[in-house]
C-alpha positions as CSV (number, residue, x, y, z in Angstrom):
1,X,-6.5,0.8,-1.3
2,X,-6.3,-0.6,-5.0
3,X,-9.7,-2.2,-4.9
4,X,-11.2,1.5,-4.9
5,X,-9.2,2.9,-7.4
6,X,-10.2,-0.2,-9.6
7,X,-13.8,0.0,-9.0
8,X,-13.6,4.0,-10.2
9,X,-11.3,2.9,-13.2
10,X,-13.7,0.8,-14.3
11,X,-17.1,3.0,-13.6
12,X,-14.7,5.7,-16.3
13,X,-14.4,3.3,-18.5
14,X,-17.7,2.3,-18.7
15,X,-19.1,5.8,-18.6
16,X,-16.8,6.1,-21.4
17,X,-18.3,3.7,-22.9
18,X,-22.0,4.5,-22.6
19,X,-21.5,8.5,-23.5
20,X,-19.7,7.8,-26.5
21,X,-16.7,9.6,-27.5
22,X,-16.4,12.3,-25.0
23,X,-13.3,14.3,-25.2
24,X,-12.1,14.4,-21.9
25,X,-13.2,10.8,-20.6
26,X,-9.9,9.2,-22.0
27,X,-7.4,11.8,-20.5
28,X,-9.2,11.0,-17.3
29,X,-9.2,7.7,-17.7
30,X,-5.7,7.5,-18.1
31,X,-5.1,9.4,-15.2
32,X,-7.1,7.3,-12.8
33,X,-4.5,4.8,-14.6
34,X,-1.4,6.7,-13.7
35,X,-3.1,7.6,-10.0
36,X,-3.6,3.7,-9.5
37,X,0.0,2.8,-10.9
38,X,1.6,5.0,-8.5
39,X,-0.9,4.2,-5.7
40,X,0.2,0.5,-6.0
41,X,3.7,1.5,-5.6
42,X,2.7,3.5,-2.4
43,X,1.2,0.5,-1.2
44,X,4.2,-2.0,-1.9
45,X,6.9,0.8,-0.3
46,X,4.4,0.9,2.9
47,X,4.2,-3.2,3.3
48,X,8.0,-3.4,2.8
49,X,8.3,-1.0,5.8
50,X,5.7,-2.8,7.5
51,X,8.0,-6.2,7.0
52,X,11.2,-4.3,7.9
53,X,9.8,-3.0,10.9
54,X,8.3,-6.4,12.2
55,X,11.5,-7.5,11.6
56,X,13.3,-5.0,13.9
57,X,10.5,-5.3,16.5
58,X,11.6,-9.0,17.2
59,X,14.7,-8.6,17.1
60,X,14.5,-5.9,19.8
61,X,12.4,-8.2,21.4
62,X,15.0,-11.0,21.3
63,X,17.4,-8.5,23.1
64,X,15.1,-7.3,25.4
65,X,14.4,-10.5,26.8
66,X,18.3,-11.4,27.2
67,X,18.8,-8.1,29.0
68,X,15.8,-9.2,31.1
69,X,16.8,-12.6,31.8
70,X,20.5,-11.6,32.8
71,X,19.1,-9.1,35.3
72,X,16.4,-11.3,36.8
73,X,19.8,-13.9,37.3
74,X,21.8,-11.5,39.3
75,X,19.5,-11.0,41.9
């Protein structure tokens, strides 16, 4: 996801660059900043919930198994 945004930062910047000073290439520019800043964060919130969720998976696991294992002993 952030490799993307990168690569169109810097194609901006370096059109910037090459054109000159063009009016509207720096506002853009630092949106593409903003839009990667906030990206970033979107990525980090989504791979904590990935953690938290693996984490909760095993544990359900870990009491699924129990339950399993304490039926499979009363037959």
């Amino acid at each position: 996801m952030i490799e993307p945004l990168r690569r169109v930062e810097l194609a901006v910047t370096s059109l910037s660059e090459d054109l000159g000073d063009v009016s509207s290439l720096p506002a853009i520019h630092g949106e593409l900043v903003r839009v990667n800043e906030t990206m970033t964060a979107v990525l980090e919130a989504l791979q904590g919930l990935r953690h938290d969720l693996g984490e909760s998976a095993t544990a359900d696991g870990r009491e699924t198994g129990k339950k399993r294992r304490g039926a499979g002993a009363a037959r």
